[in-house]
C-alpha positions in Angstrom: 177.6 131.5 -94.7 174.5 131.9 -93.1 171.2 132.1 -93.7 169.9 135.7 -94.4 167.8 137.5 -91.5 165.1 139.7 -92.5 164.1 142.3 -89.6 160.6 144.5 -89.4 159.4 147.1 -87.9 156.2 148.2 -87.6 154.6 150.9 -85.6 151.1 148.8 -84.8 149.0 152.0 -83.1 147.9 149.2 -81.0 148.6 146.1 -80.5 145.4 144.9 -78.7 143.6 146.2 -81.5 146.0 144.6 -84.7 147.2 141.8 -82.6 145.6 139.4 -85.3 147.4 141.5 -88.2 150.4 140.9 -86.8 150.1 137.0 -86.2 148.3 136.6 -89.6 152.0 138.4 -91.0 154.1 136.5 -89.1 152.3 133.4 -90.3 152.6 134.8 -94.3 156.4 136.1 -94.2 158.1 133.9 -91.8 160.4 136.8 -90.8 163.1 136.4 -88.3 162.9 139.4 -86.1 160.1 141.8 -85.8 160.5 145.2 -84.0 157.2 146.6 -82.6 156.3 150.1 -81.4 153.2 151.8 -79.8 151.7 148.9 -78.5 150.0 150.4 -76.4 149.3 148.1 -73.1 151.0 146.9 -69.9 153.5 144.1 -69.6 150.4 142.0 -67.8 148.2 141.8 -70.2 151.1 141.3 -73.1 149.9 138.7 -75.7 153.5 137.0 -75.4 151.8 133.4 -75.4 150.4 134.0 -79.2 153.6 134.6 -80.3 155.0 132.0 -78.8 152.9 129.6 -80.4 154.1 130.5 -83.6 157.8 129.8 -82.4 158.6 133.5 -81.5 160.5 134.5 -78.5 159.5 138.6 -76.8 161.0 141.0 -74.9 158.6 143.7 -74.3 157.7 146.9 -72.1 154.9 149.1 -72.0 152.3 151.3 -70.8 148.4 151.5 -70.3 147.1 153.3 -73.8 150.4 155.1 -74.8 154.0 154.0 -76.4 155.3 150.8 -75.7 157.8 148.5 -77.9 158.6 145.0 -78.5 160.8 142.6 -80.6 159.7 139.2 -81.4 162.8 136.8 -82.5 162.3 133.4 -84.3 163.5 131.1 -81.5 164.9 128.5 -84.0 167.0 131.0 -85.6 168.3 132.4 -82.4 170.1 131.5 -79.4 168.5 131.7 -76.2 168.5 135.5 -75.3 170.3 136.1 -72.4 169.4 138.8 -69.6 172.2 140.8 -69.1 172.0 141.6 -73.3 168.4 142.8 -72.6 167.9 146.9 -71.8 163.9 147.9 -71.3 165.2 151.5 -70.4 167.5 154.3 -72.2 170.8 153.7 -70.2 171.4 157.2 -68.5 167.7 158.2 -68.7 164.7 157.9 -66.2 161.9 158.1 -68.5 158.4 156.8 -67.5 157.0 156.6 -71.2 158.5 153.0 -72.9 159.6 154.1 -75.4 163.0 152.3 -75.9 164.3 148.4 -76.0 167.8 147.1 -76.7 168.7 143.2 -77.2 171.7 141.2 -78.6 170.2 138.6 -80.6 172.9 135.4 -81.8 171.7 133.6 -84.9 172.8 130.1 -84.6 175.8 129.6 -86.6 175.6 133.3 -87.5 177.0 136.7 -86.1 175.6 138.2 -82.7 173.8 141.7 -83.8 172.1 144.3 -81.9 168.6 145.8 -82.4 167.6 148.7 -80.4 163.8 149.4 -80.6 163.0 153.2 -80.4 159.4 155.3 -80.3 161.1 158.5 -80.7 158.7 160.9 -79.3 156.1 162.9 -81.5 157.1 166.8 -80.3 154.2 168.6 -80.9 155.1 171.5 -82.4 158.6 173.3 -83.5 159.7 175.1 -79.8 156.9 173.8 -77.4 158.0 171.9 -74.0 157.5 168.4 -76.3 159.4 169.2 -78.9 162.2 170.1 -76.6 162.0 166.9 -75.2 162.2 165.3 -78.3 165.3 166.7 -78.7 167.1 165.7 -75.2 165.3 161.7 -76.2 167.5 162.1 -79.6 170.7 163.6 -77.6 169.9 161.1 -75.2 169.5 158.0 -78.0 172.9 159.3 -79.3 174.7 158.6 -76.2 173.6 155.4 -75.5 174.0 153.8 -79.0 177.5 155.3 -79.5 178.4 153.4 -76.2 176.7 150.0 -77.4 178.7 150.5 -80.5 181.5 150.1 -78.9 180.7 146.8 -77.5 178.8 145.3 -80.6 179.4 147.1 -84.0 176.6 145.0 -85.8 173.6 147.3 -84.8 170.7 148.1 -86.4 168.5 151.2 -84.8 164.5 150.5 -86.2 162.1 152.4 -85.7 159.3 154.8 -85.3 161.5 157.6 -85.6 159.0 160.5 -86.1 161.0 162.3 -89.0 161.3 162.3 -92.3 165.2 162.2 -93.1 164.7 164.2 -96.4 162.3 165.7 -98.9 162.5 162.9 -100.7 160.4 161.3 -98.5 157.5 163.6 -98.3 154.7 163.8 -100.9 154.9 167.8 -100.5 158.0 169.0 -98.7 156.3 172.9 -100.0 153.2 172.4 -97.9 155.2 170.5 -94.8 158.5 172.8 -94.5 159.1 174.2 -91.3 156.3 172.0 -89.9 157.1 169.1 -87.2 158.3 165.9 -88.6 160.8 167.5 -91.4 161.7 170.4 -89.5 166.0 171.3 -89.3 166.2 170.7 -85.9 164.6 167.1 -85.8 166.6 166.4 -89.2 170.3 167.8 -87.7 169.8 165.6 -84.9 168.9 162.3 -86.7 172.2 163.2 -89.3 173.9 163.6 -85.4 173.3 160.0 -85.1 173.7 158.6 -88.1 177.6 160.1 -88.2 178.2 157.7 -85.5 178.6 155.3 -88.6 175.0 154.5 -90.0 172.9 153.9 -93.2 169.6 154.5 -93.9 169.1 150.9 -95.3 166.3 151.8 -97.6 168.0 154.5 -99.3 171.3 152.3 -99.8 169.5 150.6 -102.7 167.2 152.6 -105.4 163.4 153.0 -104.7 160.4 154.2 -106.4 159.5 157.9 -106.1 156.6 158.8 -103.5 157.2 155.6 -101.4 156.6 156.4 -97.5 155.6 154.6 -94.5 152.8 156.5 -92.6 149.6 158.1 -93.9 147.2 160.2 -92.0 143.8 158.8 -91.2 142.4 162.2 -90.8 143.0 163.4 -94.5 142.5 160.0 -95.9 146.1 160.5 -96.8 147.1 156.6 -98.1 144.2 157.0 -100.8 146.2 160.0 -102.1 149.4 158.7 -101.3 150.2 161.6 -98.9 152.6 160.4 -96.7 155.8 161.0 -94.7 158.7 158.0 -94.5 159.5 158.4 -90.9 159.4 154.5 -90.3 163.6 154.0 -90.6 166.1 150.6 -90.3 169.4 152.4 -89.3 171.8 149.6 -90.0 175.8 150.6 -88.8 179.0 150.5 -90.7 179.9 147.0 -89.8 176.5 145.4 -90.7 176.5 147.9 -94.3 178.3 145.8 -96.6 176.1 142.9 -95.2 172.7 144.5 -96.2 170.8 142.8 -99.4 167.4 144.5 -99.7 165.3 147.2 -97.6 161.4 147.6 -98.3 158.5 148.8 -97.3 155.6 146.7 -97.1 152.5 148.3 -97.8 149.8 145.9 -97.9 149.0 146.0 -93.8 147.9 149.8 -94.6 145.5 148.6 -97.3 143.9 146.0 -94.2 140.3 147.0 -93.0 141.1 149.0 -89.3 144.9 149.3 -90.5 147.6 151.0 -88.2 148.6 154.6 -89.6 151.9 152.8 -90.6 153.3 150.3 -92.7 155.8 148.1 -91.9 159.2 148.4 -93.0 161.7 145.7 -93.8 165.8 145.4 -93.6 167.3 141.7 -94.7 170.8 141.0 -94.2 173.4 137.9 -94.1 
């Protein structure tokens, strides 16, 4: 059997300015795959050399000041990654904002899996033009995962996924109902892709009450632990049974000039 793999994800709100955060975790943790969103900054000016001196391989594409993902792989954990198993755009969709990234990583002596990188978009508000486009990125997301499924049913979907899956994981589903981020809509269309056959990895083991994954900066939210969970590991049927812990890790949000987010955490054999 081999060794587990632990994946992250982390939405860093910047990467130029937490760059140093993330290294300094990297160092601390050791973990094998780490998913990255709103980076923030153009493929030139990509820090991929950093990571690289701490043995991590990157796949990346971004923007000037907006979105952008990544995924950093250990590279003595991995095979090398080959091209064709790479995908910086949503098949089917022309989409300037980066937003998306796809790659089939092999573990050596392990099973290939898939991790598909997604910044689903914010939306604005319930009914405005963004929030409709949130909802044709989601129909969009749907399509293209069900067709990788097909091809490699070990998948995982991590994430910045910009809703809270249930009020469980908001610190007053009263005061937030209707509002974006828990709203029906958003919520029908993540349960629209998880019945392609996935888990919520956290919730498949028990957690502590009032544990979420973003805080607001404006209402001083983590001090009051007022937040939303909208930070998901979607792990698929195949890869389920092979799942042995799921976490969030708080302590980056605790860091002086800390992302909005914490990271979250999915380990599996």
């Amino acid at each position: 059997m081999s060794e587990p793999i632990t994946l992250a994800s982390w939405n860093v709100n910047s990467l130029n300015v937490r760059k140093d955060q993330v290294l300094d975790l990297l160092r601390e943790t050791g973990w094998d795959v780490l998913a990255l969103q709103e980076t923030k900054m153009t493929d030139a000016v990509f820090p991929a050399s950093d990571f690289e001196r701490l043995g991590y391989g990157v796949r990346f594409t971004g923007e000037r000041a907006y979105n952008g993902v990544a995924v950093l792989f250990r590279k003595d954990r991995f095979e090398e990654v080959r091209p064709e198993d790479v995908l910086l755009e949503m098949p089917g969709r022309t989409d300037p904002q980066r937003r998306f990234l796809a790659l089939t990583l092999r573990p050596k002596g392990g099973e290939a899996f898939r991790v598909v990188d997604v910044y689903v978009p914010n939306g604005s508000a319930p009914g405005s033009r963004k929030f409709l486009h949130k909802m044709d990125w989601l129909s969009d997301l749907q399509i293209a995962v069900a067709k990788m499924l097909e091809t490699t049913p070990r998948l995982i979907v991590a994430g910045d996924f910009n809703i809270a899956p249930e009020d469980a994981d908001v610190w007053d589903p009263a005061v937030w109902r209707g509002n974006l981020l828990v709203s029906a809509p958003e919520r029908r269309a993540l349960r629209r892709l998880m019945t392609l056959g996935f888990s919520d990895a956290y919730r498949i083991f028990p957690q502590a009450p009032k544990t979420y994954s973003w805080w607001d900066y404006r209402s001083r939210g983590y001090e009051k632990n007022e937040g939303l969970r909208i930070d998901l590991t979607l792990v698929s049927d195949a890869l389920r049974p092979d799942v042995t812990a799921a976490a969030i890790v708080e302590g980056p949000r605790a860091l002086p000039q800390p992302s909005d987010h914490a990271p979250v955490t999915v380990t599996f054999r």
